[in-house]
C-alpha positions as CSV (number, residue, x, y, z in Angstrom):
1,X,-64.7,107.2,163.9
2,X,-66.8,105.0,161.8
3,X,-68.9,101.9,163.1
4,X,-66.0,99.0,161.8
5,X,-63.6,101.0,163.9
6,X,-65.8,101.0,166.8
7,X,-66.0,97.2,166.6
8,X,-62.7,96.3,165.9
9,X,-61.5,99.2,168.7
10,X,-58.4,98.0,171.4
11,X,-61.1,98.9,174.0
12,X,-63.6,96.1,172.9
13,X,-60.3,94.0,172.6
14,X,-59.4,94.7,175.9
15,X,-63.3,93.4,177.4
16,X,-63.1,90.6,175.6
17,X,-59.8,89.5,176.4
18,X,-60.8,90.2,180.0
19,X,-64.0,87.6,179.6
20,X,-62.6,85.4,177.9
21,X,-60.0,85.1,180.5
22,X,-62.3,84.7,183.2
23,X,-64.2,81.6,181.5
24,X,-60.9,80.2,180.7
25,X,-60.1,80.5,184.4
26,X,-63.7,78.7,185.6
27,X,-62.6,75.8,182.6
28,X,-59.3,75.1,184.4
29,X,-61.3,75.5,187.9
30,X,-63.7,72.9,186.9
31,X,-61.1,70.6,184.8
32,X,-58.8,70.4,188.2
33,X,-62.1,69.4,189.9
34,X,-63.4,66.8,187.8
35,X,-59.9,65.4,187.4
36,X,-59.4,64.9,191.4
37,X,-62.8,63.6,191.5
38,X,-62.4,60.8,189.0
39,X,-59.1,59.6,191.0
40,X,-61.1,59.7,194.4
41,X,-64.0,57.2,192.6
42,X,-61.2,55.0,191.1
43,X,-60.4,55.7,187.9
44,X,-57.0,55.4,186.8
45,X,-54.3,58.3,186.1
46,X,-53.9,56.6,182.6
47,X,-57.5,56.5,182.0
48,X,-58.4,60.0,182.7
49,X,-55.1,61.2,180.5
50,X,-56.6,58.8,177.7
51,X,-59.9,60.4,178.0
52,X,-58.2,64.3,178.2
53,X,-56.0,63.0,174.9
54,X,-59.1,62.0,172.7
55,X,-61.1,65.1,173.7
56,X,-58.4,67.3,172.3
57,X,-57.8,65.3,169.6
58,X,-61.6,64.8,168.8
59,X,-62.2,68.6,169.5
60,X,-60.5,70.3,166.6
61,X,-61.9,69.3,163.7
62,X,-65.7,70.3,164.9
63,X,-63.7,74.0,166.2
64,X,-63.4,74.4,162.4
65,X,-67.2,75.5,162.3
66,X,-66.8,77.9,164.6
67,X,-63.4,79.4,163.3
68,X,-66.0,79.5,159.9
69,X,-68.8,81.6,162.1
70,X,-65.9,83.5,163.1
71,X,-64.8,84.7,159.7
72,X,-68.3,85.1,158.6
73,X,-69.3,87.6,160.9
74,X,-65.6,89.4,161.0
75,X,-67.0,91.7,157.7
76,X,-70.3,92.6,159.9
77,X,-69.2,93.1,163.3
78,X,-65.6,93.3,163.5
79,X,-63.3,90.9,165.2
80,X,-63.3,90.9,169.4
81,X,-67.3,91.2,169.5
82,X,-67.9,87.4,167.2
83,X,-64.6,86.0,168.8
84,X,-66.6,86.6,172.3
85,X,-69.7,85.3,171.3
86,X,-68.8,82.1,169.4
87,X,-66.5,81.4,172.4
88,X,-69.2,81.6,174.7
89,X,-72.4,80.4,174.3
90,X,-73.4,82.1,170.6
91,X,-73.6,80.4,167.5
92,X,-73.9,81.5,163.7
93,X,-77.2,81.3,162.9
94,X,-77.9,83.1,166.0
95,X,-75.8,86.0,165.8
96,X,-76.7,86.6,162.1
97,X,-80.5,86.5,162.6
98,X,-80.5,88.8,165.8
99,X,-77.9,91.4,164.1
100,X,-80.3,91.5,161.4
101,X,-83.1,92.2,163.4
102,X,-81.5,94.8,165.7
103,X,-80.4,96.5,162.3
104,X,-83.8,96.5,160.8
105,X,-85.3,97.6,164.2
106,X,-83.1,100.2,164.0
107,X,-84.8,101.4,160.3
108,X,-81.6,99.4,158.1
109,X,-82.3,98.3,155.1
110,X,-80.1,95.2,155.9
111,X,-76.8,94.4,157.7
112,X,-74.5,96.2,154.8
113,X,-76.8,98.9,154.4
114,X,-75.6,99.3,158.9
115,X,-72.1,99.2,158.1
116,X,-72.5,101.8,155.4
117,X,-74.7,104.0,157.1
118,X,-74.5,103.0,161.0
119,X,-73.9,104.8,163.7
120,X,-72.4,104.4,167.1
121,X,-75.5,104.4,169.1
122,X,-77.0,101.5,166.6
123,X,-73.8,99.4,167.0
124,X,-73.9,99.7,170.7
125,X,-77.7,98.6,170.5
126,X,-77.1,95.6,168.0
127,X,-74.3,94.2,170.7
128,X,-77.1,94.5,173.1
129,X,-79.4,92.9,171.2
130,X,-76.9,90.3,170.8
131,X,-76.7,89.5,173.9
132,X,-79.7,89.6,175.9
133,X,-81.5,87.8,173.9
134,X,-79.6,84.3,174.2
135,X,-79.6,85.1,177.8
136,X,-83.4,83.9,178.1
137,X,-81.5,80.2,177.6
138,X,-79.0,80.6,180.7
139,X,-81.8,81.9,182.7
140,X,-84.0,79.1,182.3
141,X,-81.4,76.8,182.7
142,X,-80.4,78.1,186.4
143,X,-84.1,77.9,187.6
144,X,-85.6,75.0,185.7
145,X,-82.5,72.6,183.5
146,X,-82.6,70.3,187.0
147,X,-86.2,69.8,187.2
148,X,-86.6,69.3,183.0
149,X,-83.1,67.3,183.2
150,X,-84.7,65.0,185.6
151,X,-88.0,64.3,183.8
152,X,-86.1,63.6,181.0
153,X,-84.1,61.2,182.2
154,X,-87.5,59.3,183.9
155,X,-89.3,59.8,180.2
156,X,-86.4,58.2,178.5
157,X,-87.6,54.7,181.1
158,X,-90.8,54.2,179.7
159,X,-92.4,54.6,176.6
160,X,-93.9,58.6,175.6
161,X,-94.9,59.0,172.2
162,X,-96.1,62.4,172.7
163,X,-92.9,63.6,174.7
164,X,-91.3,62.1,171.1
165,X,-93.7,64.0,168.7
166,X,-93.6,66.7,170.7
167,X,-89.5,67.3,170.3
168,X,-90.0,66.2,166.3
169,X,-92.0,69.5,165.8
170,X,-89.6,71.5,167.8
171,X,-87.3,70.8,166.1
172,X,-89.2,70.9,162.7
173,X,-90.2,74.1,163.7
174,X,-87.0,75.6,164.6
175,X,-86.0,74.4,161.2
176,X,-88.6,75.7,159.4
177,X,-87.8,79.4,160.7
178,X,-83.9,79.2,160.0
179,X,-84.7,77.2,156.7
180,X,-87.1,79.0,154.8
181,X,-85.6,82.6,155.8
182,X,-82.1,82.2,154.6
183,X,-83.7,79.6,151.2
184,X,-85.7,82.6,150.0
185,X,-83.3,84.8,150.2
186,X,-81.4,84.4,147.1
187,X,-81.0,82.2,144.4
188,X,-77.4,81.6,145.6
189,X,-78.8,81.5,149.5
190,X,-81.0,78.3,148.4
191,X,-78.3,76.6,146.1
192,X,-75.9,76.8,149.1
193,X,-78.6,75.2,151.2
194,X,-79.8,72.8,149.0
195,X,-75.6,71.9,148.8
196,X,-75.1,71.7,152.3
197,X,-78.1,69.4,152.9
198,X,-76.6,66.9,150.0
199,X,-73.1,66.9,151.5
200,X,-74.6,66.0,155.3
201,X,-76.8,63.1,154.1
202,X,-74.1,61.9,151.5
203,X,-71.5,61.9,154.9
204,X,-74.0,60.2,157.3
205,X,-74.7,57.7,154.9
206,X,-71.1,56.9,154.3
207,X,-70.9,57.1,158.4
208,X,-73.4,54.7,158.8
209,X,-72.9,52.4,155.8
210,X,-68.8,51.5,156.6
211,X,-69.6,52.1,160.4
212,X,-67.1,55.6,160.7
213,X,-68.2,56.5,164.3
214,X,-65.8,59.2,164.1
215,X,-67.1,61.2,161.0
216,X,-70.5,62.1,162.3
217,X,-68.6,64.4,164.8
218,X,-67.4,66.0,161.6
219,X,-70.3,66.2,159.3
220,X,-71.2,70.0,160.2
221,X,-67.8,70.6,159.5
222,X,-67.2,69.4,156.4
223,X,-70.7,70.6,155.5
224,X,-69.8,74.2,156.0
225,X,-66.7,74.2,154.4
226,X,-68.1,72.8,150.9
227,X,-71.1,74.9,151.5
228,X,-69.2,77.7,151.8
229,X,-66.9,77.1,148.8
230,X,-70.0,76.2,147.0
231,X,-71.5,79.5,147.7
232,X,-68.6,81.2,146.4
233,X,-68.3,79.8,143.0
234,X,-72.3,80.4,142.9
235,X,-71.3,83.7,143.4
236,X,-69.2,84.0,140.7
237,X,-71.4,82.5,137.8
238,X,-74.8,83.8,138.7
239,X,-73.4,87.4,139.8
């Protein structure tokens, strides 16, 4: 048995189906419950179904990133394991860079050089990896999102210009590790950036300029899909 068939094995199929069930089960728990409590405060059977009809209307366009993840990481890490993880509280550039870690930890070369060369102990590690690491963010959440939630909403009444600069280099910096790691990568890596970039500020310019609410929920979207067919035709001329 080689590592692919490991990841793509009907037992991992199985254990995802099964947790995917179960959050699919606390959804409808929680949907039944903010549904009966909207009624009991007044709002109106035709509102709610309004509000349940935009969500789903509104909600599959943006799914088309994640079906994108999804086919990104199928070559890497088979099909149940990303199907889990981008169902639950992974994203993209998260599962790529912490793969990629656990595979160099492991003494890989790189992601291919695991699939060519890996073994069952190092996949099992890498889906560890995977996963405990995003956990530090559910953690926090459970012992500290009320208190930060709260001061957040009491900094947002009243003027804080370092609480402001202080979330502009966050986010700067965040961007600076993703950014510069996947720019120096290749030549095609930073062409397919430099792309991707173009196509969001051409769309929320357009957004803003004729007032199209709607397409800045779309903007990733549409950013990943011409990035993505971008990078393929670099592909093909520079390789």
């Amino acid at each position: 048995m080689n590592v692919m068939t490991l990841l793509n094995s009907k037992l991992l199929y199985i254990l995802v189906f099964i947790g995917l069930a179960i959050i699919f089960c606390m959804c409808i728990f929680f949907f039944i419950r903010a549904k009966k409590r909207a009624l009991e405060m007044g709002i109106t059977k035709d509102e709610v179904k309004a509000v349940i009809r935009s969500s789903l209307i509104f909600s599959i366009v943006p799914s088309i990133s994640i079906i994108i993840g999804l086919i990104s990481l199928v070559p890497i890490l088979g099909v149940p394991w990303p199907w889990f993880r981008l169902s639950v509280v992974g994203s993209l550039p998260y599962e790529l860079m912490a793969a990629d870690l656990a595979v160099k930890g492991a003494n890989f070369a790189d992601l291919q050089d695991f699939i060519n060369n890996g073994s069952m102990e190092t996949a099992g590690a890498i889906l560890f990896v995977m996963s405990i690491a995003i956990m530090g963010g559910m953690l926090f959440n459970i012992f500290a999102l009320k208190k930060m939630h709260t001061s957040v909403v009491k900094a947002g009444d009243k003027d804080t210009p370092i609480v402001d600069l202080a979330l502009s280099v966050l986010v700067v910096g965040m961007m600076s590790v993703f950014v510069a790691v996947q720019f120096t990568t290749s030549k095609i890596h930073a062409l397919t950036l430099i792309v991707s970039a173009i196509v969001t500020l051409v769309f929320l310019k357009i957004a803003q300029k004729y007032e199209i609410n709607w397409l800045n929920d779309f903007v990733m979207s549409f950013a990943l899909i011409i990035g993505m067919v971008c990078a393929v035709i670099f592909t093909g001329i520079l390789n």
